[in-house]
Structure formats: C-alpha cells, structure tokens
C-alpha positions as CSV (number, residue, x, y, z in Angstrom):
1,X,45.4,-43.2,23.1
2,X,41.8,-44.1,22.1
3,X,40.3,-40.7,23.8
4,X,42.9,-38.9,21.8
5,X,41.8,-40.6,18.3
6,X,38.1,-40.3,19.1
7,X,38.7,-36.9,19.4
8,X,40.3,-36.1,16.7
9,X,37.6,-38.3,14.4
10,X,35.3,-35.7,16.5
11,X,37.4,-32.7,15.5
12,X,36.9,-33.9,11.7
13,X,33.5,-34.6,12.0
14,X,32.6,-30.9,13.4
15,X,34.7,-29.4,10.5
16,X,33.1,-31.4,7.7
17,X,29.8,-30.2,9.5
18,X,30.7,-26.5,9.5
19,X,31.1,-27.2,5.5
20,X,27.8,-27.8,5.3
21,X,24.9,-25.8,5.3
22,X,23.5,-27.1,8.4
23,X,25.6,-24.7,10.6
24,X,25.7,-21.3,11.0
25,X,28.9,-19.1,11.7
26,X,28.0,-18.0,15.1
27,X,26.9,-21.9,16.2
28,X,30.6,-22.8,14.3
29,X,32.4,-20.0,16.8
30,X,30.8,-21.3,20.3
31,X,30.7,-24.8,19.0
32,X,34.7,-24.1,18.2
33,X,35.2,-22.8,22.2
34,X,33.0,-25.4,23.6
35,X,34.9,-28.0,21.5
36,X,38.4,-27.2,22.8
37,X,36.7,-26.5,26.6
38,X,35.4,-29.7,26.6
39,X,37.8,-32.0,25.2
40,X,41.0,-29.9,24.5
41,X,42.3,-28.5,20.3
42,X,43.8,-32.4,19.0
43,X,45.9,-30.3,16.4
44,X,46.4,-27.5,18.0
45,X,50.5,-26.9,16.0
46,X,48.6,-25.9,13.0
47,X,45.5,-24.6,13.9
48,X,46.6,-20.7,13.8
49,X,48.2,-21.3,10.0
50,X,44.9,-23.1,9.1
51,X,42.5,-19.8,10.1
52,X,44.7,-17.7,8.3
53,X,44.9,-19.0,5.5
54,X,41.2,-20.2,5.3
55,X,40.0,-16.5,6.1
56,X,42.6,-15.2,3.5
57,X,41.4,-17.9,0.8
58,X,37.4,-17.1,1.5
59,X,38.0,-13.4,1.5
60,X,39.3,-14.0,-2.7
61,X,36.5,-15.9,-3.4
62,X,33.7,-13.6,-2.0
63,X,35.5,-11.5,-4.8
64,X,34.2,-13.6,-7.5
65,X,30.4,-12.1,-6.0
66,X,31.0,-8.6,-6.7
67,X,31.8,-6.5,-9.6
68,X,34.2,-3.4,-9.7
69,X,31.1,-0.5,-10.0
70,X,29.2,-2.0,-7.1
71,X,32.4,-1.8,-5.1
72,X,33.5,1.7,-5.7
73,X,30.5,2.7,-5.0
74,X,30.4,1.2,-1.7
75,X,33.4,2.1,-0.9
76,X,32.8,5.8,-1.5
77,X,30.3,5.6,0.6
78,X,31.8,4.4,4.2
79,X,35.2,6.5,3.3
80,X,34.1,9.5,5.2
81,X,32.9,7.1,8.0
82,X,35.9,5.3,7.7
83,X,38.7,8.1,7.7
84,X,36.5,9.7,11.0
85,X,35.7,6.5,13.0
86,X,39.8,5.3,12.3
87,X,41.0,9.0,13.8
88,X,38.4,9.3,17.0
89,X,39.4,5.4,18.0
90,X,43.2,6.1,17.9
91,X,42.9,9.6,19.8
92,X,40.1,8.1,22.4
93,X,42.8,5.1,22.7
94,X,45.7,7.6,23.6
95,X,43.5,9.6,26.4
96,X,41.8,6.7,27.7
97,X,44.7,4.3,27.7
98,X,46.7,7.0,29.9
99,X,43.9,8.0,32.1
100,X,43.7,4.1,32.9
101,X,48.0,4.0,33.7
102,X,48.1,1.6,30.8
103,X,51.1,1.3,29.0
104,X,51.2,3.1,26.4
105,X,52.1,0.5,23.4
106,X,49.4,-1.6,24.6
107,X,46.5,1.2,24.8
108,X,47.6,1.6,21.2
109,X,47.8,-1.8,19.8
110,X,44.2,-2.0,21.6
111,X,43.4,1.2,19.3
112,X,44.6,-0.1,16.2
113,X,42.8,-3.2,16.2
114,X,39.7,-1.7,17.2
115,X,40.0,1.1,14.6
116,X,41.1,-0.7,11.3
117,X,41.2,-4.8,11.0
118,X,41.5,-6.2,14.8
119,X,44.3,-8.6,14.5
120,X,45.7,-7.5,11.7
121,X,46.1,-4.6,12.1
122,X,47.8,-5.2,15.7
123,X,50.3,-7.8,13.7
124,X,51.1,-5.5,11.4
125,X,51.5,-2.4,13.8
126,X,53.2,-4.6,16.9
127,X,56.5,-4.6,15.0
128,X,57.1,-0.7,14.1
129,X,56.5,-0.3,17.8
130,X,58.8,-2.7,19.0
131,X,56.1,-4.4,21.1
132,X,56.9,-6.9,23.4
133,X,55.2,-10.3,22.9
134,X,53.3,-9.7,26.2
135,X,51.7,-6.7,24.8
136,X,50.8,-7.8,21.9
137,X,49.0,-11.1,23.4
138,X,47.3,-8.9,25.4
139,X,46.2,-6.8,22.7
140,X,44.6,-9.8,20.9
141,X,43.3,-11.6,23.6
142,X,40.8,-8.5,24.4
143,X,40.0,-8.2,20.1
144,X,39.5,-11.7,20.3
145,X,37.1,-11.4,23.0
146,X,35.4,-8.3,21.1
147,X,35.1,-10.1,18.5
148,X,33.5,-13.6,19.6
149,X,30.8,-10.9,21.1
150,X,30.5,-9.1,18.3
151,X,29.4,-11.9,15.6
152,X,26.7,-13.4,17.8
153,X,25.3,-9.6,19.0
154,X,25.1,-7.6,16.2
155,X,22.7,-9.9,14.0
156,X,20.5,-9.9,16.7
157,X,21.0,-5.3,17.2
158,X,20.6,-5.3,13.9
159,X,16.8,-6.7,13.8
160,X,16.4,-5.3,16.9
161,X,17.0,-1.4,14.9
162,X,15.4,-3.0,12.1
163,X,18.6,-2.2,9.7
164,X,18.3,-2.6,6.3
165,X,20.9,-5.2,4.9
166,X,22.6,-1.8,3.4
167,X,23.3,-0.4,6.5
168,X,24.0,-2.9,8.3
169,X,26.9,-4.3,6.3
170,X,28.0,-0.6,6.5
171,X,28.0,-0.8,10.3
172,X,29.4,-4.3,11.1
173,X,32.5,-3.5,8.6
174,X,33.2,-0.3,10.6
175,X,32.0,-1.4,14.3
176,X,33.7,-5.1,14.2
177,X,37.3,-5.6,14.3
178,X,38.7,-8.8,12.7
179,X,37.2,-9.8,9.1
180,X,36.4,-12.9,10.1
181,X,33.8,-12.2,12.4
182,X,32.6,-9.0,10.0
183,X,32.0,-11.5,7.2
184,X,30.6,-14.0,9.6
185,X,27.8,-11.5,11.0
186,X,27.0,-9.5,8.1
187,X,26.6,-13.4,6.7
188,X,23.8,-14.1,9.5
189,X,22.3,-11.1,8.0
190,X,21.9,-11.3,4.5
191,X,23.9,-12.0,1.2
192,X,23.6,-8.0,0.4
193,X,24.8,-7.2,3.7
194,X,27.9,-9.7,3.4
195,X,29.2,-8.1,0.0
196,X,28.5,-4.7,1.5
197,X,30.3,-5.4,4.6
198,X,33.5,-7.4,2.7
199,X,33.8,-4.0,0.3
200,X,33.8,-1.6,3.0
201,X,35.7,-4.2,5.7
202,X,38.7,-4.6,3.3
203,X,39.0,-0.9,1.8
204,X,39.5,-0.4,5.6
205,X,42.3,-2.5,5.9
206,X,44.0,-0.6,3.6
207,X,44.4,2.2,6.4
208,X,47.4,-0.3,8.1
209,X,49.6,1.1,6.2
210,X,49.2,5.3,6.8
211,X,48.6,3.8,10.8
212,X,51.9,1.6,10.7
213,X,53.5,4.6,9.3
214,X,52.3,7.3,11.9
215,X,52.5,4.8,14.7
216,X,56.4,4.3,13.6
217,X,56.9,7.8,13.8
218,X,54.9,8.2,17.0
219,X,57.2,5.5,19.0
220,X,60.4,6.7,17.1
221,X,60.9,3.0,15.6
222,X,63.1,3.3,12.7
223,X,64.0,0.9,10.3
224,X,61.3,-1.3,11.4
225,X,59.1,-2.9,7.8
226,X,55.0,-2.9,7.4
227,X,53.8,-6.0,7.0
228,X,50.5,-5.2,4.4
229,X,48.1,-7.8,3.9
230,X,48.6,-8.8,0.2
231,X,45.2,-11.2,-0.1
232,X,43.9,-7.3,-0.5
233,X,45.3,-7.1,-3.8
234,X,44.0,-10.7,-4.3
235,X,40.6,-9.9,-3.4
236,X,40.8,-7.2,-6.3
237,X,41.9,-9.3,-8.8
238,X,38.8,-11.7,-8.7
239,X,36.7,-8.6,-8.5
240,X,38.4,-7.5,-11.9
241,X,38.0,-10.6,-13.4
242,X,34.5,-11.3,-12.7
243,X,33.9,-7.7,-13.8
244,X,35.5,-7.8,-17.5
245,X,36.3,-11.8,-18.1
246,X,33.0,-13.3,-19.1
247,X,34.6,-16.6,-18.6
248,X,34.7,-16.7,-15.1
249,X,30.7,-16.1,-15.0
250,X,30.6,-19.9,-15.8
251,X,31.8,-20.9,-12.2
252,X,31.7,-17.7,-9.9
253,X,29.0,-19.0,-8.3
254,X,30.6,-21.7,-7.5
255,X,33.5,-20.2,-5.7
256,X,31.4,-17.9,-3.7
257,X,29.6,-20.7,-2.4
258,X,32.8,-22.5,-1.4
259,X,33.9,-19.3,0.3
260,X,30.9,-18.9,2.5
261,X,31.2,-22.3,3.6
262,X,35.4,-22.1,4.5
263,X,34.1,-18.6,6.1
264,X,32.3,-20.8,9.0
265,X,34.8,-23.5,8.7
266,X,37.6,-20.9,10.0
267,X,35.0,-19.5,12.6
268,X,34.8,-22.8,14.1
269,X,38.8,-22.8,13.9
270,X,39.0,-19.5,15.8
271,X,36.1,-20.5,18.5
272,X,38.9,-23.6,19.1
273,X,41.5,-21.1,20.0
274,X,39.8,-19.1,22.2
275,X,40.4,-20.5,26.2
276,X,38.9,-19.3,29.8
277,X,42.4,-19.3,30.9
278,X,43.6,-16.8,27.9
279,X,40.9,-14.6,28.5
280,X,41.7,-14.5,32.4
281,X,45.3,-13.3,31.8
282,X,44.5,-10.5,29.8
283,X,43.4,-8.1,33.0
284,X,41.3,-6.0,33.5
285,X,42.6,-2.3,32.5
286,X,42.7,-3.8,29.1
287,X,39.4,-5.0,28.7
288,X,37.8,-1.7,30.4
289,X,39.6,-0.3,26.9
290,X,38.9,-2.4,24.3
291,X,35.0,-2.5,25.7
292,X,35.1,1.2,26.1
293,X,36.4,2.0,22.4
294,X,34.2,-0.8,21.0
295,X,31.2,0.5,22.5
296,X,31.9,4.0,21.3
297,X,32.6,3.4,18.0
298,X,29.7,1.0,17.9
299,X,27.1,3.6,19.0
300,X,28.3,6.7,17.0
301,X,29.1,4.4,14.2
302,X,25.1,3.2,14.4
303,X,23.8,6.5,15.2
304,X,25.6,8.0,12.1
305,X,24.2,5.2,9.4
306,X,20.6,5.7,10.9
307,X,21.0,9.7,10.2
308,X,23.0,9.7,7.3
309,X,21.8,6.2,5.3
C-alpha cells in the first residue's frame, strides 16, 4: 500500500517537473519509459485519454504563435513534398508488405501511419478496413517504436547536416509520424522550426480523409464512417484569431508558452505507455516494414529539402 502511494507522489512529481522548464521532451519521453519500467504506470485507466487530449489541447495553442500568411506560405511550400512522399509510402507499403507475406491490412495500416499522422491516421483508417484489433495493435506498436526513435535522432541528424531551422521543421513534419513526437523534435531544434514543423505536420493530416476514402474503396468496406481529427479545425481558429483579433495579442504569449510545456508533459505520458513486453509482441515482419518505409521516406525526404530548400 505505501510503495503504491509513493509512487504515485513520484508519478506527480515527474509530471509537475516535465511542466517546467528544467526538462526537455526527449528526457520527458525516456524518463516516461523508464518510469513505468521501473516501477510500473500508478494510473494507468486514464493515461491514454490524458495524451490525447493534452496533445490535442497543445496543438490549439501553438496556434496562438502563428498567423494565417506565415502558414499559407508554409504550407504551400511542403504540399508538393507532401502529396509525393504520402503516394510513394502507401505504394512502397503495398509491394513491400506482400513481398514480406504480411497481411495485407497490416502492411497498410503500417503505410498510413508512416505516410500521413502515425497513429492517427491508423485510428482513423483501422475502421474503413475492418481491421481486427490485433492488427491495429500491431500497427501502432511499430509507429510507436518509430516514433520514440525518431524524437531523440533527428535533433541530433539535424546538427549533424547542419539544417537550417527552416528545413528542418520541413523535414521532421514529413519524415516523423505522430505529432507529438514532430512537435517534440522540431521543439529541441528551435522555436522557427516548431511553428514550421506544426504548419506543415497538421496540413498533412488533413490527407486522412482522401486515404480513409481510397483505403475504403481498396478493402471494399462500405458503409464504414471517417473519423477526422476536428482539433484541425481548432488549431485554425486560434490561427485566425491571432491573425485579425488584436485582443488576443494581450495573452498569446501566454498560451503558447503553456502549450510547449503540456507538449513535454504528454511526451512523458506516452514514454509511460510504451513497454519491453509490447514492443516484443509486435514481430518482426512488421518492424522490418515500418523501419524500411521510415528510412526511405526519411532519406529522400532529406535529400529533397537539401536540393530543393
């Protein structure tokens, strides 16, 4: 009874930390997995509805940051990028996913969370395919994996190429899969990066709804609804309003400030979902996928930017 107390005070303690400025979002992620590796998630019945709506609630107020010019613009820009990197992933996913003996709603819920939004996108895609619950759990335990990688890697690739903060918002938003860990490396990287990276991130997400469509048609699943992330249309909302209501200059600040700091908050809440023994049932066919299109788009994706911007 006392161990289970003291670690839940701990539990508090580490998310009143990650509110802070003293952490980082990649130290909030590991220190999440270590966290539950070491002394087990004390709450862990509401743990997936706090990271949702946390990341859904930060993504809004980053919105207060940016104004409507500066987004179009942005999101001009990675559309081509955007619209090619979304059609190779799904097509490599088919080939690959059937030269592996996968099956073949798997190899594409693998494909649609690596082309579009990670998660999301495999949420909102699982049920126009009829997916079974296995497959979809599979399908997110290797994104989630990605992903983990993928916020404390790219930072450091990104010195390494000596990316400007311009390209290299451009290149986590289209060569990461969840938003979370897009926001939380482009973050590490730089303020510019972060508001690039958010623009071009969420104007991809967007794209669940042509690929929920296509994939319905693909499967032959009729009848089945698209579930569309509506926080998008929130996120546009506070980018109008901080565009054309001087009022909200007075504390816009503000609420991008709180939003960067519930951004590592929810890292630290995904890191605490994340278990050796989930990882271990995924297999291996799965992972040689999700690594393979991940690496592809990351290095085509990379290559392009340098070239190109």
């Amino acid at each position: 009874m006392q161990r289970d107390v003291f670690r839940k005070i701990l539990f508090i303690v580490a998310i009143i930390l990650c509110a802070t400025d003293w952490v980082i979002a990649p130290i909030a992620l590991l220190g999440g997995f270590l966290f539950t590796l070491l002394l087990g998630h004390p709450f862990p019945q509401i743990n997936g509805k706090a990271t949702s709506v946390l990341l859904k609630a930060s993504v809004v107020g980053l919105g207060f940051g940016m104004t409507l010019n500066s987004v179009l613009e942005v999101g001009f820009t990675g559309l081509q990028l955007t619209v090619i990197s979304i059609i190779l992933v799904l097509l490599m996913g088919y080939l690959f996913g059937k030269k592996l003996g996968m099956n073949a709603k798997s190899s594409h819920l693998i494909a649609s969370g690596t082309a579009i939004c990670g998660g999301s996108a495999i949420a909102a895609v699982s049920p126009v395919i009829d997916a079974t619950d296995k497959e979809v759990s599979v399908s997110l335990g290797v994104i989630f994996f990605l992903n983990s990688i993928a916020l404390l890697l790219f930072p450091i690739l990104g010195h390494f190429f000596d990316l400007t903060q311009y390209q290299f918002g451009l290149w986590s938003a289209i060569a990461i899969h969840d938003t979370s860990s897009v926001v939380g490396a482009a973050s590490a990287y730089g303020e510019e990066a972060l508001g690039i990276a958010v623009t071009v991130k969420l104007a991809r997400t967007l794209w669940i709804i042509p690929v929920s469509l296509i994939s319905a048609w693909f499967f032959r699943s009729k009848g089945r609804s698209i579930s569309i992330p509506w926080f998008i249309a929130l996120f546009i909302l506070a980018i109008l309003a901080n565009t054309y209501l001087p009022v909200v200059g007075l504390f816009n600040m503000k609420l991008v400030s709180l939003a960067r700091h519930a951004l590592v908050v929810t890292l630290f809440l995904i890191g605490t979902s994340l278990s050796v023994g989930s990882l271990k049932s995924v297999g291996v066919k799965p992972f040689v996928l999700g690594i393979m299109l991940w690496i592809i788009v990351s290095v085509l994706s990379l290559v392009a930017i340098l070239l190109l911007y």
